[in-house]
Structures are given as C-alpha cells and as structure tokens.
C-alpha positions, 0 to 999 in steps of 0.5 A: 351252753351250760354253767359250770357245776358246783358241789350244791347243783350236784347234791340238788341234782340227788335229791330231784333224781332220787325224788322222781324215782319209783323204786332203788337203785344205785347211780355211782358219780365219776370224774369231775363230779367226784372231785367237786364233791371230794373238794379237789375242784370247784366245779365241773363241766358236767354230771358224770355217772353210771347207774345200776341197778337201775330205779325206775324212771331214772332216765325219765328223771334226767332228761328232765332235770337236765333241762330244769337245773340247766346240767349236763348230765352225763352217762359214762364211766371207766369200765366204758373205754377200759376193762372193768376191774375186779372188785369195783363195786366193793370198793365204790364209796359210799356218798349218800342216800336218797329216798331209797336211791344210794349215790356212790364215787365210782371205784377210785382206783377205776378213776384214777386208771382211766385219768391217767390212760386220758392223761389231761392236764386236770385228770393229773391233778385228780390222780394227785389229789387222790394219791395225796389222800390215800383213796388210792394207793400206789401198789394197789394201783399197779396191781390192778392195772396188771389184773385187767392188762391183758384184757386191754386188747379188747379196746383198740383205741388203748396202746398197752405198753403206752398206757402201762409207761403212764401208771408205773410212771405214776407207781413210781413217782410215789413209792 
C-alpha cells in the first residue's frame, strides 16, 4: 500500500508530469489533492485529476511516476459521476505552470457539488473549509445546482430530491 500524499509529493509529481511532456497541456487537480495544496488537509490517499487538452505523453508519464514516486494517481473528476456545470472551466483556478503544462483546482463549486452529493465525513469538511474561504459561495452553489438538475436523470446512481435536500441543506446552513 501507498503512503499518504503530502503537499511537496504533489508539487514533485508536477514537475516530473510536466518535464516527461512533449507538448501543452492542462491537468486540473480534485478532491484531496486541492485540499492539501489549499492547506485544508495534510495529506491525501491519492492524486486526483482531470486533464485536457491533453500533452502528449502524459499517460506514458503517470504510469511511471506512479511507480517512481510510490503515488497513486488517479483520473477522476466531478463531471464523471454528475453533469458537468456550466461555466467550469473558467472558474478552475489557476495553480501553476510547468514547462508548458498549466495545473489547475478543478472548478470549486464542482467539488463542492460532488462532495456534498458523496457526503463522507471528510468531504463535509472540505465543503466547509470552502465556504469559509469564500471559494464558493453559497447562492452561486444553489444556483448552479439548479443549472444542471434536470440533467441529473442521466446518472441513475444519483436521488435527485436526495441530493437536492444535501446542497440546500448546506445553502441554508450559510446564508
């Protein structure tokens, strides 16, 4: 089994990915790999990403490091188990830049829809820590919910009305 990941594996892993690429490219970071950068966490169980465009040989590059740097690097991202928002792209952030290869947080308000739809212990917590901040805020959050609600009959593992409850539950908590 793999060691935890802490913030200075994750900057390693930037450096090695974008040095073994052959071209741009974009990879944006999710979940525990955003709170360990953003300071919420100390580590993480793995590297969460999503990446497009893609720089050539960037899965050439994860398999090895994986292997190297004893991480686990993962491909996942909100918009695989819920609709993509509208508008993600442009409200990523922007982390840094590597040898043509530009890292950022995947949407926030994305995140903090997915955590609160997984509702664990430690995504509640993110979704706090995000809200405390001001990287999301709370009628933006509802509104964007309600932008992609009626696309949520496309993903049958998700209860609508269930997962409604949770974010203006949250919503309402704040305001």
């Amino acid at each position: 089994m793999r060691q935890a990941v802490q913030k200075e594996q994750i900057e390693k892993v930037f450096t090695e990915l974008a040095k073994r690429c052959k071209s741009p490219g974009r990879i944006y970071v999710v979940g525990g790999t955003t709170a360990v950068i953003s300071g919420w966490r100390e580590n993480t169980a793995d590297i969460d990403m999503k990446i497009g465009p893609e720089p050539k040989g960037i899965f050439e590059a994860i398999r090895d490091l994986k292997n190297e740097l004893q991480v686990n690097i993962e491909l996942a991202s909100p918009d695989d188990f819920m609709p993509a928002l509208p508008g993600w792209e442009e409200r990523s952030q922007f982390i840094t830049q590597v040898h043509g290869v530009s890292f950022y947080h995947y949407d926030f308000y994305a995140q903090a829809l997915a955590k609160i739809l997984r509702a664990h212990d430690r995504d509640r917590e993110d979704v706090q820590s995000m809200l405390e901040t001001g990287l999301v805020n709370p009628k933006e959050l509802m509104r964007l919910f309600v932008a992609i609600e009626p696309q949520l009959i496309r993903y049958p593992s998700i209860e609508a009305r269930d997962f409604r409850r949770k974010v203006e539950a949250i919503v309402g908590r704040i305001s």
